[in-house]
PLY file of the C-alpha trace (Angstrom):
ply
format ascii 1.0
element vertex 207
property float x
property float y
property float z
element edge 206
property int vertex1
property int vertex2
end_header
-32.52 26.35 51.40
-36.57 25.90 50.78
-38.07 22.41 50.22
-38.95 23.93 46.57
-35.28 24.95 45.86
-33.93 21.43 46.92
-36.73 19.81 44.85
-35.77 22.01 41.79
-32.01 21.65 42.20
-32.73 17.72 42.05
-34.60 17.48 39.53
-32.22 19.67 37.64
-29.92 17.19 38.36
-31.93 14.37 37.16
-32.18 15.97 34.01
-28.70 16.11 33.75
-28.28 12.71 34.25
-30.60 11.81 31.97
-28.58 14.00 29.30
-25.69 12.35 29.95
-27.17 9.08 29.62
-28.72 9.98 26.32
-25.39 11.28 25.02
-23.81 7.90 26.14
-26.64 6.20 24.71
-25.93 8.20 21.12
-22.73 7.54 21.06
-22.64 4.34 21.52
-24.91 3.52 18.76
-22.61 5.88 16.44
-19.69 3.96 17.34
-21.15 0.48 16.48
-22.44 2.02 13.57
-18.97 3.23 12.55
-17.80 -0.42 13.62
-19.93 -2.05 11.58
-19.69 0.45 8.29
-15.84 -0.04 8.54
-15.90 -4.43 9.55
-15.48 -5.02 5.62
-12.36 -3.04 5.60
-11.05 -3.94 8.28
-11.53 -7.82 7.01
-10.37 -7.04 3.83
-7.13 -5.76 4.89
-7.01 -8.18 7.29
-7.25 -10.89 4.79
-4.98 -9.01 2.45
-2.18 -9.62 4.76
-3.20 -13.20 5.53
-3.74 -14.24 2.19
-2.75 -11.68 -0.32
-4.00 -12.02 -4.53
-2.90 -10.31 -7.08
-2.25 -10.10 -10.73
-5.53 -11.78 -10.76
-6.25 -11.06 -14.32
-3.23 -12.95 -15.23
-3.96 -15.96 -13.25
-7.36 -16.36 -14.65
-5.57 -15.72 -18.57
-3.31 -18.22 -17.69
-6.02 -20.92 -16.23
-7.60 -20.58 -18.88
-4.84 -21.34 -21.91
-3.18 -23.88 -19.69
-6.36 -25.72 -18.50
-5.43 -25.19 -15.29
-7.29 -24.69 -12.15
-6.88 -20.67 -10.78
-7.17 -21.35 -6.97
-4.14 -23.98 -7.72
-2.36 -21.30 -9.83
-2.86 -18.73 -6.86
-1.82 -21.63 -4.09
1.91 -22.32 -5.88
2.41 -18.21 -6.07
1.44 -18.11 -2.29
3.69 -21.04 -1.52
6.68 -19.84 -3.67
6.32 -15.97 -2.99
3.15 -15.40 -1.40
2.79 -12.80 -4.39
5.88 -10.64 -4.36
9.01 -10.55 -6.67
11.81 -12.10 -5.10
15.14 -14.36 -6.21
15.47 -17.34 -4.26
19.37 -18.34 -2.61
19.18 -20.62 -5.60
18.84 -18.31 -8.16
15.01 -18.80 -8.73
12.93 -15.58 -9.84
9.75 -13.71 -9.43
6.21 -14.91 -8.06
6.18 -18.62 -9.13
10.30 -19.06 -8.62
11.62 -20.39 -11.93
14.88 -21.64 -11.89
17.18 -19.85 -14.15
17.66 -23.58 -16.38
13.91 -23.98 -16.13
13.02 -20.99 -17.69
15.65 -21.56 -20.71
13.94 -24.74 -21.04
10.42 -23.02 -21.31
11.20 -20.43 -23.43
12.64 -23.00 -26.06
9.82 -25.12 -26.18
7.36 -22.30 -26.46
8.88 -19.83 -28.85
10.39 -17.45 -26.67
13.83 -16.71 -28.77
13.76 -12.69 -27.23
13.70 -13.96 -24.09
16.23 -12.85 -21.10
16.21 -14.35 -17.81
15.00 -10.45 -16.20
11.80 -10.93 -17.87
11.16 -13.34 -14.93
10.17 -10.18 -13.11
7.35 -9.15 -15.46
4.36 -10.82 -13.30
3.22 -11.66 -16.99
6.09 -13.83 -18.33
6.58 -15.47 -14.98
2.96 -16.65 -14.12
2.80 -18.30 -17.83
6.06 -20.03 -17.24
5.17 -21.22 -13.85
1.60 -22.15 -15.16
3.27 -24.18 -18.51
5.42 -25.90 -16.22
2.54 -27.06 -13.59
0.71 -27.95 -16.96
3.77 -30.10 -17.74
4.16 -31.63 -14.65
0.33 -32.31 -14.07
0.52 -34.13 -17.89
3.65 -35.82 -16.53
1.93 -37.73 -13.70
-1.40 -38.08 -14.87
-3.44 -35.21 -13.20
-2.10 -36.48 -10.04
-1.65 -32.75 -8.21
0.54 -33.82 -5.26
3.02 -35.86 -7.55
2.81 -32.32 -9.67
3.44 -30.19 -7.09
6.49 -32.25 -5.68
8.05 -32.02 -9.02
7.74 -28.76 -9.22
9.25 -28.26 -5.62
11.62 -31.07 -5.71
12.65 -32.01 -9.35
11.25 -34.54 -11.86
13.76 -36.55 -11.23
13.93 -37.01 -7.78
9.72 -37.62 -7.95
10.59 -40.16 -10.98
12.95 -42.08 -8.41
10.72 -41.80 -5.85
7.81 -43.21 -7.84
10.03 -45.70 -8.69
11.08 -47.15 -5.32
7.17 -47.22 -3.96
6.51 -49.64 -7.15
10.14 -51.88 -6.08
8.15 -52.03 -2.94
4.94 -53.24 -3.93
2.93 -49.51 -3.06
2.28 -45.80 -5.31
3.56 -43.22 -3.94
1.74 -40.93 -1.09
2.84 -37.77 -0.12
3.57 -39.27 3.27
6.35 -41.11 1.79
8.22 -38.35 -0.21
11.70 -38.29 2.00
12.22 -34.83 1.77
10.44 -32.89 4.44
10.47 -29.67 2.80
8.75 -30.79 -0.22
6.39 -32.36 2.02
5.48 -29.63 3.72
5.18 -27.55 0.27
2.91 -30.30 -1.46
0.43 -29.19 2.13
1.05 -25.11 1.71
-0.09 -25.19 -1.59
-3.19 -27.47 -1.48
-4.55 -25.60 2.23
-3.76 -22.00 0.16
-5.22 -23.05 -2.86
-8.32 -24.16 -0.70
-7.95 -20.77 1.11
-8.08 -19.13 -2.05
-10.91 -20.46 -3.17
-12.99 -19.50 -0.37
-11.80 -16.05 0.01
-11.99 -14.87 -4.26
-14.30 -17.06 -5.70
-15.20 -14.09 -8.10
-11.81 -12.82 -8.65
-10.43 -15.95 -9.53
-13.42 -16.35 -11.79
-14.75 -19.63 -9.71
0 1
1 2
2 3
3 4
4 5
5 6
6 7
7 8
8 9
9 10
10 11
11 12
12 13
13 14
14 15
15 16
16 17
17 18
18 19
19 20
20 21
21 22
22 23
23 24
24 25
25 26
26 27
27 28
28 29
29 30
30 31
31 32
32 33
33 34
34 35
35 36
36 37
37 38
38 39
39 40
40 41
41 42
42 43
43 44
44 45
45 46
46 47
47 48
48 49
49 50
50 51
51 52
52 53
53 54
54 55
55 56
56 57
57 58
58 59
59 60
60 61
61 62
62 63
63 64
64 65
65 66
66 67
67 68
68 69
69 70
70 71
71 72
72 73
73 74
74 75
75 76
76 77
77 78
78 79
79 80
80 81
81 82
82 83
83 84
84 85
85 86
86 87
87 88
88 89
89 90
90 91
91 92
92 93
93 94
94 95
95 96
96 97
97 98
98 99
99 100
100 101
101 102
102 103
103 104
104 105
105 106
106 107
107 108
108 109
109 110
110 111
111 112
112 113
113 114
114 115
115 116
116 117
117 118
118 119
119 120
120 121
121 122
122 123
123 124
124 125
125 126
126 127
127 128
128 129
129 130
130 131
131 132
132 133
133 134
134 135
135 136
136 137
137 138
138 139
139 140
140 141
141 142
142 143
143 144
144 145
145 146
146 147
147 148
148 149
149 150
150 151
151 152
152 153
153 154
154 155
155 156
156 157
157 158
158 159
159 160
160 161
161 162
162 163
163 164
164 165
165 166
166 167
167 168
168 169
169 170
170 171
171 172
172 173
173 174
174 175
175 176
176 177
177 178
178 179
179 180
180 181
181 182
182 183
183 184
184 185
185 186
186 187
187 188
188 189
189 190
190 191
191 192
192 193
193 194
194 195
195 196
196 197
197 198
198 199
199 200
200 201
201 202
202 203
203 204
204 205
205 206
């Protein structure tokens, strides 16, 4: 082989390095491109699992007849459901959980005479019960949301005894000293979701 053939064949081969480096070079930008065109979907859905909303229409409806903050509304349907329709081992229904006698007591003391216990499926019906009864419990115990959300999770009356013991003892109740751990734990779900949720949809919660 001549000196000129060896020269040509390597710089033939240079070239085609060069292509091949190019190509890897193009490529590479097209696939961060691609990355980066498909990172909000990829967070979204990501975040839909993690911390699904919806019905979000409802929520803010409801908010806004029962004076009622939206994130808080969203954090007790995470905590009770975490926004799908369900029935509870103890008979509780839909996204917010209302106990069968709960939502007989509702519907009587807000004109619902039609009402049947399988309209606790309609997202609609259940998300204004739930929301009149956080209403109730918030008016209860004075805007005080962790008292609220342990009645709603425990009972008024076990929150009414409870109240009533910290006073024997000299102290107001804390949610460190409500005795059942499960309500304890619920009273923190709801108030980290409904801080999650208000981060996450500030504009679809209308915040």
């Amino acid at each position: 082989m001549s000196v000129h053939a060896a020269h040509r064949r390597r710089a033939r081969s240079r070239a085609r390095g060069r292509r091949r480096l190019l190509l890897a070079a193009v490529l590479a930008v097209a696939g961060l491109a691609l990355v980066v065109a498909l990172l909000p979907t990829m967070r979204n859905a990501a975040q839909e699992l993690t911390l699904p909303l919806r019905h979000e229409d409802i929520i803010r409806q409801q908010a806004r007849e029962k004076n009622l903050p939206p994130d808080l509304i969203a954090g007790v349907i995470y905590a009770e459901s975490r926004f799908s329709d369900q029935t509870s081992h103890a008979g509780a229904r839909g996204l917010m959980q209302i106990t069968p006698e709960t939502a007989e007591a509702i519907a009587a003391r807000t004109g619902g005479v039609a009402f049947v216990q399988d309209d606790l499926s309609d997202p609609q019906i259940n998300i204004a019960y739930g929301s009149w009864y956080l209403r109730h419990m918030l008016d209860r115990y004075g805007d005080n949301v962790e008292l609220a959300l342990a009645a709603y999770n425990a009972g008024q009356g076990n929150v009414d005894r409870w109240i009533a013991e910290a006073a024997a003892a000299g102290r107001r109740l804390t949610v460190d000293d409500i005795p059942f751990p499960e309500t304890r734990a619920y009273v923190q779900r709801v108030l980290e979701a409904r801080d999650d949720y208000r981060r996450a949809y500030p504009d679809e919660l209308g915040l």
